[in-house]
N, C-alpha and C positions, 0 to 999 in steps of 0.2 A: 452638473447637468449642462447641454450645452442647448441653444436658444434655436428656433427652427432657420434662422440668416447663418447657423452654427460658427460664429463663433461670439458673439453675447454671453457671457456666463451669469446663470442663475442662481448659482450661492450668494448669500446677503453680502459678503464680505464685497461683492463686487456692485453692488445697487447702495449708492448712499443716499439719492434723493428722498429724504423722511416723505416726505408730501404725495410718491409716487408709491412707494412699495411700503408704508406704512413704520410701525414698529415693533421690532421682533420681541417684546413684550410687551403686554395688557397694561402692565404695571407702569408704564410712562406714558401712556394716554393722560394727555392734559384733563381732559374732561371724563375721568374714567367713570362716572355714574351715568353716562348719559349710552343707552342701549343702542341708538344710531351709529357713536360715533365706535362702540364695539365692533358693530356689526361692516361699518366702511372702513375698518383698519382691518381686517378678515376680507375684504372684497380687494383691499388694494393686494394684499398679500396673496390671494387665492391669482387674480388677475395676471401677477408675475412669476405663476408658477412657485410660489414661497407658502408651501403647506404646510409646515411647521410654525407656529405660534405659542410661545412660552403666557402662561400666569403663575407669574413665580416660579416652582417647581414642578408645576402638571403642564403637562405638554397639549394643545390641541392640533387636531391632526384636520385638516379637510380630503377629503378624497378627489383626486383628480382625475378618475375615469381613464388614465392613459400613462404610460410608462414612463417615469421622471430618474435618469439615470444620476441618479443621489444614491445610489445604493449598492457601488462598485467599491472596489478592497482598500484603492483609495481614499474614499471616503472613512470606510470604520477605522483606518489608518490615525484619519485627520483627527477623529474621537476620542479613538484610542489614550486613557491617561489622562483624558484633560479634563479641567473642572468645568464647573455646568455652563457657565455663563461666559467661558473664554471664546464660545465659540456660534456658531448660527443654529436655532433650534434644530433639533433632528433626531428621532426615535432612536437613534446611535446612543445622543447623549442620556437619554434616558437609562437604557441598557448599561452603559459603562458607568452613573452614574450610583446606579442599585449594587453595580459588581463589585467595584471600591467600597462603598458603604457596607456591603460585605465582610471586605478584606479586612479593612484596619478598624470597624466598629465591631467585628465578631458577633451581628445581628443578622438575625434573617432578613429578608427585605420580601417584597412582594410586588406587582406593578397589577394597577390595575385602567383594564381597557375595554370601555362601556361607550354606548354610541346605537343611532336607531340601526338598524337592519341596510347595511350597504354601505356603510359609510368608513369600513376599512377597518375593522376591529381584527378580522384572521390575518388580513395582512401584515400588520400592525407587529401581530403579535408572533409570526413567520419572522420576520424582519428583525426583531431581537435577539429569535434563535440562530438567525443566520449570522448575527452580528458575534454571539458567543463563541459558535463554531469555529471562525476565524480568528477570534482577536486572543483565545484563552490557550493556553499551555497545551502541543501536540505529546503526543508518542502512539505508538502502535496500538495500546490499548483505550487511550481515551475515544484514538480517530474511529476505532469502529464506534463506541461508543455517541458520537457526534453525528456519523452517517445514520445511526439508529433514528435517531432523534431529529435529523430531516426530514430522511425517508420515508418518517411514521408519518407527516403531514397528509401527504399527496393519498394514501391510504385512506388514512381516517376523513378527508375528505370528501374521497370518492364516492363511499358509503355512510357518511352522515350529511355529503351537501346536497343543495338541490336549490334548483333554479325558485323563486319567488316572483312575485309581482314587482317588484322592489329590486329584484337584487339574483343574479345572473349565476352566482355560486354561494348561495346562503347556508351559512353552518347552521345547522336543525339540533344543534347542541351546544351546551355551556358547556366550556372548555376549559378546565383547570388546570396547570401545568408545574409541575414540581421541578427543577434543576439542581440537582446536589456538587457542589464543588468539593472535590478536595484541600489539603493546606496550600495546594500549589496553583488551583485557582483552576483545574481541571473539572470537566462537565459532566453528567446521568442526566437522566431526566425521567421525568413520570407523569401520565396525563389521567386526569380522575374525568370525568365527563360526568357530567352531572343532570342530562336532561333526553329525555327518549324523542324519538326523531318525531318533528312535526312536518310532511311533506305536501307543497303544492305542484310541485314538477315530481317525478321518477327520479329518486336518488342519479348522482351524478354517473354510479357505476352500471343501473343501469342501460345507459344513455351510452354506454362501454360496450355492453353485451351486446344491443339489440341495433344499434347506430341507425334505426331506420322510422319504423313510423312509432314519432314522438316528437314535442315541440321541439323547434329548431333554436339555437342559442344563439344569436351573431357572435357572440364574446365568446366562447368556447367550443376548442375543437377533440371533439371527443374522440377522434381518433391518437393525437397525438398523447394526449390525458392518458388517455388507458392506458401507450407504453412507458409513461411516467409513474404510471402506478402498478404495473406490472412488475418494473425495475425496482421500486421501493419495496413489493413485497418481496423478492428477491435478499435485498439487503437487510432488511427484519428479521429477515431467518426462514420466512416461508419456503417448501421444497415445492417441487411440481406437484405434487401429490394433494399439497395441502391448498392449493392454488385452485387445482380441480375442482375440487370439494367444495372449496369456497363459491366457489361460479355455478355448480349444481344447486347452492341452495340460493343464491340469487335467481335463479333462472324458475326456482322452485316457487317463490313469491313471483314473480310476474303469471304462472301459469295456474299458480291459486288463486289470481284473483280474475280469470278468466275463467272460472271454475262457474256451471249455469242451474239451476236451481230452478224443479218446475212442481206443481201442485201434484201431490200423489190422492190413493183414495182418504177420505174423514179428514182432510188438509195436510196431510205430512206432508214432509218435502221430500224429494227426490232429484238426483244427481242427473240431468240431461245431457252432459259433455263428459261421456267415458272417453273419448280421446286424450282430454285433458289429466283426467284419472291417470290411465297409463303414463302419461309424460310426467308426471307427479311423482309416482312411485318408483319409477327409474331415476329421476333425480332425487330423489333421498333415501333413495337406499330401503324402502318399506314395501309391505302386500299392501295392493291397491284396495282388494276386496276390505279388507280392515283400516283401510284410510276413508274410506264411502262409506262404511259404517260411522268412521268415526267421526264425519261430517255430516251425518245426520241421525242420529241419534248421541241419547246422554246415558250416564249409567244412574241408576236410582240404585239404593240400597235397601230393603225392608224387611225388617225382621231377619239383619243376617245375610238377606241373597239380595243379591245383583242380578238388577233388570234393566235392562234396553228398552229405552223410550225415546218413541219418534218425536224428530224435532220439528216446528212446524215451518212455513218456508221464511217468517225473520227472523225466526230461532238460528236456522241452519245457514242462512246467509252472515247472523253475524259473528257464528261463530266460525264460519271461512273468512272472516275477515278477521277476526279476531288471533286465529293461526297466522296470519300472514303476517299482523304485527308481531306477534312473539317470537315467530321464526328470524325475521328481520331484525329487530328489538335483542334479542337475543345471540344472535350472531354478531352483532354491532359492539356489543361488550366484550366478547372473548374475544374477538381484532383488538380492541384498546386495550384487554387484559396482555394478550402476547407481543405489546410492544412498549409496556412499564416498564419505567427504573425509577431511582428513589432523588431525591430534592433537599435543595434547599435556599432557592429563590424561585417566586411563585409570579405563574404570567393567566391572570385570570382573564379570559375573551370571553363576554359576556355577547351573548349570539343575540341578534338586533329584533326591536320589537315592532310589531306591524300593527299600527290601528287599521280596522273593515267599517265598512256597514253594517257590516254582522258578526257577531264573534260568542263563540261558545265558550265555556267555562274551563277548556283543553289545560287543567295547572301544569306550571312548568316552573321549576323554582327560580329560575330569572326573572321570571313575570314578577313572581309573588315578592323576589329583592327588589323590584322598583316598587311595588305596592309597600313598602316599609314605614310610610308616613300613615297609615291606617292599617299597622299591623295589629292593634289594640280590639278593632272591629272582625279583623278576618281571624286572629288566633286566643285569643281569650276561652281560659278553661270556661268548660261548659255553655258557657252564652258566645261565646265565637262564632263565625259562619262555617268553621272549621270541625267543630266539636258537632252542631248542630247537623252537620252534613253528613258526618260519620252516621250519627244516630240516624237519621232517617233512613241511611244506606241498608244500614244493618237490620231495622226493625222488619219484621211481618208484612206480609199485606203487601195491599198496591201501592207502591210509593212511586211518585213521581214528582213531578215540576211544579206543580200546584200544590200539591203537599207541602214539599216543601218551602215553598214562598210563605206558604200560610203559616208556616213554624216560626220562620224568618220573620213576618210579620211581627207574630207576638211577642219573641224574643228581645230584637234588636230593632224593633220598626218606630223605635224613637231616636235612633241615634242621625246624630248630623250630617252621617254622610252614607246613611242608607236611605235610597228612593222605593217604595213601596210599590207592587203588584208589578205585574208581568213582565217587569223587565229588573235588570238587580244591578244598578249602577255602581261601581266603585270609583270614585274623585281620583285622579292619580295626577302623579308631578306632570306625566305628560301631557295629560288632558281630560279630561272625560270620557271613560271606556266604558261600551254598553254590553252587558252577556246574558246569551239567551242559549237554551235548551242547556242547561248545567247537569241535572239529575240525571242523563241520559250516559253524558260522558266518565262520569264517579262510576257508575254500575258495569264492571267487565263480564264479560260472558262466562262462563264456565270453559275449562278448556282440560280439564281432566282429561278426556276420553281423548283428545288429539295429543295434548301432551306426552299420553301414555303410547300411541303411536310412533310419536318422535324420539323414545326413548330404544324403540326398537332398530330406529332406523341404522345400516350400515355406513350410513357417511360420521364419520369418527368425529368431526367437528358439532354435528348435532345432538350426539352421545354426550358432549362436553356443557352443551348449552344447556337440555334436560339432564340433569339429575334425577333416578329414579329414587332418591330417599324426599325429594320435595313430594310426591304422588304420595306418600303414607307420611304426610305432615295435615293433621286434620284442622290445625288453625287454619279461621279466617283470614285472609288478607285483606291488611291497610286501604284504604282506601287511596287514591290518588294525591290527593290534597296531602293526606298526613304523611304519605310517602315523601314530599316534596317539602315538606316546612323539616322535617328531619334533616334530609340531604341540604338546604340550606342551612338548617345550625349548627352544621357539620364543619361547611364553608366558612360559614361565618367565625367558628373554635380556630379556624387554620387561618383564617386573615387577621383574626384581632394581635396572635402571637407573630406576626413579622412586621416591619416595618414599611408602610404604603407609598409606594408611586405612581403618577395618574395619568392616564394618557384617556382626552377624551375624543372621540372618533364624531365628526360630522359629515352629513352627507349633503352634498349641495345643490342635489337636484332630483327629481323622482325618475326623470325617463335617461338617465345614465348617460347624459352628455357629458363631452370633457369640457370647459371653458363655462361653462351655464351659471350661472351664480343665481337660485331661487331664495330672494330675501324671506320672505316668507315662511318656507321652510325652515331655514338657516334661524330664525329669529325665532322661529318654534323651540328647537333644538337647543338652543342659547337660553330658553328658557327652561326648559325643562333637564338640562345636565347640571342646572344651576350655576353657571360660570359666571355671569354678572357678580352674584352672592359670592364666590372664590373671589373675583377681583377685587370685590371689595374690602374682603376680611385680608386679602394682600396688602392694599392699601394704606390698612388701618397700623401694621408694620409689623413688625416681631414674628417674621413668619421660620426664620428660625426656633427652634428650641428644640433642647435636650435637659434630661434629669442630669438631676446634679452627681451624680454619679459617673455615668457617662462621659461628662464636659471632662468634670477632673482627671478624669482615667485619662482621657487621650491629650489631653493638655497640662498635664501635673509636669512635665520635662521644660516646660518652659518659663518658670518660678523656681527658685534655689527653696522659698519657704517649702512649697506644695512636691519637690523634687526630692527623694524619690518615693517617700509616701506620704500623705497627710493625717495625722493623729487626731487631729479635731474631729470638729461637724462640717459637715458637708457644705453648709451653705459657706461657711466662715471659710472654708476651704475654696470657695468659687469665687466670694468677695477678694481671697485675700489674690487671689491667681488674675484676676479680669483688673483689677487694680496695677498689678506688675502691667501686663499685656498693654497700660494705657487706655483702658476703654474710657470714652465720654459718657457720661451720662444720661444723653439722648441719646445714645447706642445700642443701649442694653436695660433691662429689668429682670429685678429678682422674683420669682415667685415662691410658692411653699414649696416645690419640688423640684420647680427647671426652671434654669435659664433663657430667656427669652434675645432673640441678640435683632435688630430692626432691619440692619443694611448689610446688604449681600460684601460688599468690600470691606466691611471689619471680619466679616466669618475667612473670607480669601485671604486677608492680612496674617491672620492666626493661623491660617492652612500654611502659610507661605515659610511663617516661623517658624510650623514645625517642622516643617520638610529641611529646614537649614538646621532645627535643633537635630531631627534625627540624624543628618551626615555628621555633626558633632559627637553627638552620643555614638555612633557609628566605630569614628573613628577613636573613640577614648576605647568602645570596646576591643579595636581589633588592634592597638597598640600594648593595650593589657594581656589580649590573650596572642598576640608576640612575644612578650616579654615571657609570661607565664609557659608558652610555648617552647620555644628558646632559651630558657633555664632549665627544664626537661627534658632537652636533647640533650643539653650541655649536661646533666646527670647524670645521665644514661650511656654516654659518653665518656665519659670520666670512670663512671662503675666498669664498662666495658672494656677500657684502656687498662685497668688495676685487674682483673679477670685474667686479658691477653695477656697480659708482663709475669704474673705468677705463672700461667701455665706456660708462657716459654722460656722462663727460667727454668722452669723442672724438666723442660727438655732437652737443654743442655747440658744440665747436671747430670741427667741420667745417660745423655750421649758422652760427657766426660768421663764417667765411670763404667761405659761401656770398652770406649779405647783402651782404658785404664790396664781392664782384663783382657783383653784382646792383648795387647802389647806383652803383657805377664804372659799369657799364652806362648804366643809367639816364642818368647825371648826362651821363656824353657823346653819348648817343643826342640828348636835351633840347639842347645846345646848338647840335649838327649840324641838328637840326630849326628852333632859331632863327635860325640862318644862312640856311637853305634856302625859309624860311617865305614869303615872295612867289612861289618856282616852283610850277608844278603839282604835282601829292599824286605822292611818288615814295616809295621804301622810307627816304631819308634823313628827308623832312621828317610822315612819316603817325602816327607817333609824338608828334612835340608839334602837328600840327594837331588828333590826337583830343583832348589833352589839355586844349587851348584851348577845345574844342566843348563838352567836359563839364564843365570848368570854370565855363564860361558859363550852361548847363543848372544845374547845381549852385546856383548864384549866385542863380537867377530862383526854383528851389524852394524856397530861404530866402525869399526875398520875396515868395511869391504870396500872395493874399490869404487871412485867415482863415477869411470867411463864403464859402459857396457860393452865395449873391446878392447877393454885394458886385457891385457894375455895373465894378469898374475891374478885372474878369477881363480878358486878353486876349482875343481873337476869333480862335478857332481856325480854321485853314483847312478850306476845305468838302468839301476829302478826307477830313480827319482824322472829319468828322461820318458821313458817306457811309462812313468804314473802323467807325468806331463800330457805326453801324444793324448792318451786314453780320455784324458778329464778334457781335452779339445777335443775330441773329434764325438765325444758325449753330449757335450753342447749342442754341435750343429743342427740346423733342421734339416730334415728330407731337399730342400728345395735349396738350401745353401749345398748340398753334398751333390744336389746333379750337377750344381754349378761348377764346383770344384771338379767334378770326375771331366767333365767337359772343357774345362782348363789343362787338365792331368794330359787328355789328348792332345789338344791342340799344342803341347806343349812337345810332346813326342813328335809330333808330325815335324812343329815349323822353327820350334829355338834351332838358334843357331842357322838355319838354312833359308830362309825368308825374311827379307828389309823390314817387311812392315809390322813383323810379327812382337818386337816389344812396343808399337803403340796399340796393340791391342789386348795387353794382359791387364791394363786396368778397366779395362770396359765389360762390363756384365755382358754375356750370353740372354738374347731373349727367344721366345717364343714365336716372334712374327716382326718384318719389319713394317708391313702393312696395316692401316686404319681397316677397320670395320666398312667405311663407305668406299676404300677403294678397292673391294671384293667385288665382285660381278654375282650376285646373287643365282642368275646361268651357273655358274663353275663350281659354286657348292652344289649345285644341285645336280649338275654333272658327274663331280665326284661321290655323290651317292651314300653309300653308309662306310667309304672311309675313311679315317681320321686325319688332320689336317694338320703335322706336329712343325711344318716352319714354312715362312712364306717372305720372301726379299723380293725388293724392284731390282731385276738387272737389264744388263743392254745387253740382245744379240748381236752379233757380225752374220753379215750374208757371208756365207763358204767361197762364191765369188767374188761378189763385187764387194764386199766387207762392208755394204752399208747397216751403218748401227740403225739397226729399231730397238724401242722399249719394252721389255715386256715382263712378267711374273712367273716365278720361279716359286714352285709349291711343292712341298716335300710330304707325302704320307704317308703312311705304314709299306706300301707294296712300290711306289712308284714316285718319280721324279715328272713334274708336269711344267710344261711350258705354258702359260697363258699369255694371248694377245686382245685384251678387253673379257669382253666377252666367250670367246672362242678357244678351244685346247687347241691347242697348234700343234706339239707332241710330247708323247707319254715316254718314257723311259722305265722300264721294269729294271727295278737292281737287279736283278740276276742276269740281265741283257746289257749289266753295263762292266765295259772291259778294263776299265782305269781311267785316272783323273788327272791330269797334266798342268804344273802352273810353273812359270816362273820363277827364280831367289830375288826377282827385283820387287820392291814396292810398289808394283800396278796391281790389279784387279782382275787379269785378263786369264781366265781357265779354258780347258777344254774336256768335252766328255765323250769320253771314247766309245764309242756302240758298235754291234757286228757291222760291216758294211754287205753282207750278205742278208740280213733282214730287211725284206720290201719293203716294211712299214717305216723304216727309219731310212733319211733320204744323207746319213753321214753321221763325222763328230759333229759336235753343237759347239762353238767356240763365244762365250759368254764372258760377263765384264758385271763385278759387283762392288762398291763402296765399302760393303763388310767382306772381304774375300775369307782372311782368316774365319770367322766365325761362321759364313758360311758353307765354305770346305769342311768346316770341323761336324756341320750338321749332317751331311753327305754321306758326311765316312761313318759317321756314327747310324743314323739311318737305314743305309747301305749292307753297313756291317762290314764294310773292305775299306780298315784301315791301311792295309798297305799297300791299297792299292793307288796312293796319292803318288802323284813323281813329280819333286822339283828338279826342273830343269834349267841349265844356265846356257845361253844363247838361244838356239830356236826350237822350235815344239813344230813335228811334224803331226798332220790330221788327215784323216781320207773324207775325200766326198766320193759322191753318189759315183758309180760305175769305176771302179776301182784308181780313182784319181787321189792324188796329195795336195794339202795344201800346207802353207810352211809360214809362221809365226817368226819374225824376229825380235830379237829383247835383247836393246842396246843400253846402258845406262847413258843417264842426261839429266839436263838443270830441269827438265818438268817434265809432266804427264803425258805423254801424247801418242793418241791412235792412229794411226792413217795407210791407206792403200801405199806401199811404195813402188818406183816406175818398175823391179824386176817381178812385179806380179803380188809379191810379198806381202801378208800384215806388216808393217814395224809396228813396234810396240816401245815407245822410248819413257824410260822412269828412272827418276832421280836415285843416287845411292844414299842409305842411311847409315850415318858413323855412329847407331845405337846396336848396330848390329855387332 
């Protein structure tokens, strides 16, 4: 926790001034019988934010009104594992100390958390389950199991708390909590609730519903609350449906007790807010008309038949109030029922007790557990206040409050701590409590006729709550009191079998300030939780102990006599074990059945041994069961080594006697075939003729020649050439065969007769020499719907002035296209083209011959490409006028426009070159190639 300067820390580990912040146990108060100087080592402590105070093994808690972050994962970290006194009190160590004691004593444990009304007892006991949650063994099925078991707080809050004079969210129930662990130290949980709701504020849920005219809470914000407990019923498993349902029958209690009652004729009563009525019966699902009957009238039965009798107006008012408890009462259980699981460490929150100026006889079994010091007066057969109270309930006649005192008088009105007439005093630990109008609260109303209502009703959860086989149950019901001494010796059967841990809850102030320290109070509380009387019976020493059984069990490992079992008696077995261990004699006491040990550092001494004896015993076990482990493999091993080696011995023998025959085979098939070897091929002789065949073959594949144009190959027969071709050209794909047919041509066109034409047989033929982006998206859409089968970058020559521009050459099904960017410059129809003209030297430089009598065409086109050969070979193919190619050696005549020539020369030279020459002339100069 960090200090409000934030950085001071508030854990004790960091306050060592004794004189300032007191001492973190009771038990080393110098002057521990003196109740001041109790009470000023609880002021120093409270002062410095140090809530936690140990006595001995019970922890007291003071409440601090305001959020003390001690209770981050950190902290349960710090808990976590460690013994009680290693570390600074804190409801952690409480928790982790019950959960061990658990583990390695295989005892139930229980914690018990009692404290007046505010003083931090649901906290308290939230706070352990949170600490469980986190610090206990995860997996996917525990973790829902643990959200369960959160989620169900905020819930069972909602609808059993409620604000008090005292106390801002006071549980109106005792709270019983079962946690079952597995062997792995995994969590369930179960809540028994043990007390019907007592309300001075509107349940906190609702303060959820209605957020508006109802006392104001400074400490709580009910709108945030509700989607806290909206979320938690979610996680418990409630659907929407059942959510709904739940909120109609709350809303049903608020609007029943708005419900207004007015005198009818001869005093019956009579329903005066039919609005209400209606709002009623739509929230619970029932006919209104049958809920107004059944709020004022009862059924009488006589002789047989059932009659309806008017209620009169305090008949009928309290038996509307009377529905409104059952409804609420009733639905409050089957909530705690649908969020049980089963236990076994028990966290009892005993819900805080309010002394008044006035106080009714309201039994509640936590009440009547602090009345335990005069349980002799209040439950005693037949002369008890308890027994006495039934009878008078149950008897005839007018019975009431004076009646019964008068009973009470003569029965018990000698006893010590019964005060006689009009008021019925019971002496209690806390004080002196006075209770008035008792006989009123004992007597419930009749609720047949509404019962029977609610069994009708269409909300499924109130179906669940009424039972309709309770209505044809003609016993009388228990009275209140005996209903509630039952439900505690219930309690009591399930606390006495686990082992107790005590957490007491003080509260330091009545008007809920944080820093307040009311001695008074504090000094009340102090006396009546009896904690002086614990310090001192600390004091006195020996606050350990265990039976003698117990002791031995967990500490027989560290004695050879007592190790690993003891044949004696038990004490001699404790004598002989606490003798090894070194115990002093002011250490320890024997008693008839347990062990008594004084000082907390001889019980840690022993805890400490054995945690070194078990790594001992630890280790002798897992060295034995290596051993024992590893002479098992080695078995198993050995057996399975003797297994493998017979069965593949038998495999080889049987493979040996396999060749064996094979080999016999063979050897006689071979000589029946040399016998046979001049008749025709039969099943005797087809065996050694193949052999002779292959042998033969075999023979010549050693011998054949090295080089594959050595001349002394054999001369294969002209099937074998003619099966060759076939099985290649069976191979090929479609798209390898255009290639080669396209090859095939250009081969006829240009071997032999063109330079350039062997560096272009190793180069594939493609489809386009152009990218996709250097198409003018214009000129596809120019060419319209036809197909586009080749497309090369070449250079024009102007017809006169032979200036090279760039441009695209695009080949489709009907036509030869010139493009310049964007624009068709000119079209050429194959059937408009007269032949094609190129050089024998290695330039690029073509010409394409057109009518020079067509308008549309202004001459030859004399063009220049980097792929000539493959482009030529596209043309003719295209075209379809292979022979229409002419190579020419020296000059290439071309006509322009109006019946003009223009004339081409092609000289060979060391390089490439285009240019105008001075008699008018293209020259054309390019190197010779000697591949030609």
């Amino acid at each position: 926790v960090v200090a409000s300067d934030g950085v001071r820390a508030m854990m004790e580990s960091a306050l060592t001034a004794r004189d300032r912040v007191g001492v973190s146990d009771f038990v080393l108060l110098e002057n521990f019988t003196s109740e001041a100087s109790f009470i000023e080592n609880l002021r120093k402590r409270f002062k410095e934010n140090l809530i936690y105070t140990y006595i001995g093994s019970v922890l007291v808690s003071v409440n601090p009104y305001k959020d003390l972050e001690i209770y981050t994962k950190n902290h349960m970290e710090r808990y976590r594992g460690v013994n009680f006194y290693e570390v600074s009190p804190h409801i952690y160590a409480v928790g982790d100390n019950a959960y061990r004691s658990m583990r390695t004593e295989r005892k139930d444990q229980c914690i018990l958390i009692s404290g007046e009304s505010g003083a931090g007892k649901t906290e308290a006991s939230k706070k352990i389950l949170q600490y469980y949650a986190v610090t206990c063994p995860v997996s996917d099925q525990v973790q829902t199991v643990k959200d369960r078991l959160l989620q169900s707080n905020p819930v069972l809050e909602a609808f059993g708390n409620a604000k008090t004079l005292r106390n801002d969210n006071s549980s109106r129930f005792g709270k019983y909590m079962d946690i079952q662990f597995d062997f792995k130290g995994a969590p369930g949980g179960e809540e028994d609730l043990l007390r019907r709701l007592g309300l001075e504020r509107n349940p906190q849920q609702y303060q959820y519903l209605v957020k508006g005219n109802c006392p104001k809470v400074s400490s709580i914000n009910d709108r945030s609350e509700w989607k806290l407990v909206r979320k938690a019923l979610t996680v418990i498993g409630f659907n929407d449906d059942d959510v709904e349902e739940l909120l109609n029958i709350i809303a049903s209690v608020l609007h029943l007790g708005n419900v207004q009652y007015g005198e009818a004729e001869e005093g019956n009563s009579c329903i005066t807010s039919d609005t209400q009525i209606k709002y009623l019966a739509r929230l619970l699902g029932v006919n209104g008309a049958v809920l107004t009957e059944a709020l004022t009238h009862k059924k009488i039965i006589a002789k047989g038949e059932e009659l309806m009798s008017p209620l009169n107006l305090e008949q009928a008012s309290s038996a509307r109030d009377a529905l409104s408890k059952a409804v609420y009462g009733r639905t409050f259980t089957w909530l705690e029922d649908s969020s049980k699981h089963y236990s076994v460490i028990g966290l009892l929150d005993i819900y805080g007790f309010e002394v008044f100026q006035h106080n009714s006889a309201h039994w509640e079994p936590v009440q009547y557990f602090n009345n335990k010091i005069i349980c002799d007066l209040v439950e005693e057969k037949f002369k008890g206040i308890i027994s006495i109270l039934d009878e008078e309930c149950l008897r005839p006649g007018d019975a009431n409050d004076l009646t019964f005192l008068e009973k009470l008088e003569d029965t018990v009105g000698g006893h010590a701590h019964f005060v006689t007439r009009v008021q019925t005093a019971a002496l209690r630990r806390r004080g002196q409590l006075q209770r008035q109008r008792i006989f009123g609260q004992e007597q419930r109303p009749a609720l047949q006729e509404p019962e029977e209502v609610m069994c009708m009703s269409e909300n499924k959860i109130l179906t669940k709550c009424f039972d309709r086989e309770e209505l044809s149950d003609k016993k009388r019901p228990e009275t209140a009191a005996t209903q509630f001494k039952a439900s505690l010796a219930k309690l009591m059967e399930i606390l006495m079998s686990k082992e107790p841990s005590y957490v007491r809850c003080i509260k330091p102030n009545d008007s809920k300030q944080s820093g307040r320290f009311d001695e008074v109070l504090i000094r009340h509380q102090v006396k009546y939780l009896g904690l002086m009387e614990n310090l001192r019976v600390r004091r006195a020493g020996f606050a350990y102990r265990r039976r003698y059984e117990v002791f031995l069990q967990r500490y027989k490992s560290l004695c050879p006599d007592t190790w690993p079992s003891w044949q004696g008696k038990l004490p001699e077995g404790v004598a002989t074990l606490v003798k090894h261990l070194g115990y002093k004699p002011e250490e320890y006491k024997m008693g008839r059945s347990k062990i008594f040990i004084r000082f907390p550092k001889t019980l840690f001494a022993t805890e400490d041994a054995l945690e070194t004896r078990k790594h001992s015993l630890a280790t002798k076990l897992q060295a034995g069961w290596r051993g024992y482990s590893q002479k098992t493999k080695f078995q198993r091993l050995r057996t399975s080594a003797v297994k493998v080696q017979a069965w593949w011995r038998g495999i080889l023998a049987r493979r040996r006697a396999q060749r064996r025959r094979q080999a016999a085979d063979t050897i006689r098939r071979f000589i029946k075939g040399f016998i046979y070897r001049h008749r025709e091929r039969c099943p005797e002789n087809e065996y050694f003729l193949d052999y002779v065949r292959y042998s033969f073959l075999m023979n010549l594949r050693r011998n054949l020649p090295k080089n594959v144009l050595d001349k002394s190959w054999p001369t294969p027969p002209a099937a074998l050439s003619d099966n060759m071709v076939w099985s290649y050209c069976k191979k090929i794909s479609p798209e390898w065969k255009h290639q080669m047919e396209q090859k095939m041509i250009a081969s006829e066109l240009f071997k032999d007769k063109k330079d350039n034409y062997p560096q272009s047989v190793p180069k594939l033929f493609v489809s386009t020499r152009l990218n996709g982006e250097d198409l003018n998206p214009k000129v596809l859409q120019a060419l319209g719907s036809e197909k586009m089968k080749y497309a090369v970058p070449v250079t024009k020559y102007d017809r006169r002035g032979y200036k090279p521009r760039p441009r695209q050459l695009l080949l489709t099904s009907n036509c030869a296209v010139i493009v310049e960017e964007g624009k068709l410059k000119q079209r050429i129809e194959y059937e408009a083209l007269k032949g094609i003209s190129v050089s024998s030297l290695s330039d690029g430089v073509f010409v394409l011959h057109v009518p020079s009598e067509d308008n549309k065409q202004k001459g030859d086109v004399v063009l220049q490409s980097d792929h000539v050969i493959e482009t030529l070979t596209k043309i003719a193919i295209c075209s379809d006028k292979i022979n229409s190619i002419n190579i020419i050696q020296g000059s290439i005549k071309y006509s322009v426009a109006q019946g003009k020539e223009g004339i081409i020369d092609f000289t060979p030279g060391s390089e490439l070159l285009v240019a105008k020459a001075k008699n008018g002339h293209l020259s054309v100069t390019a190197p010779r190639l000697n591949s030609r």
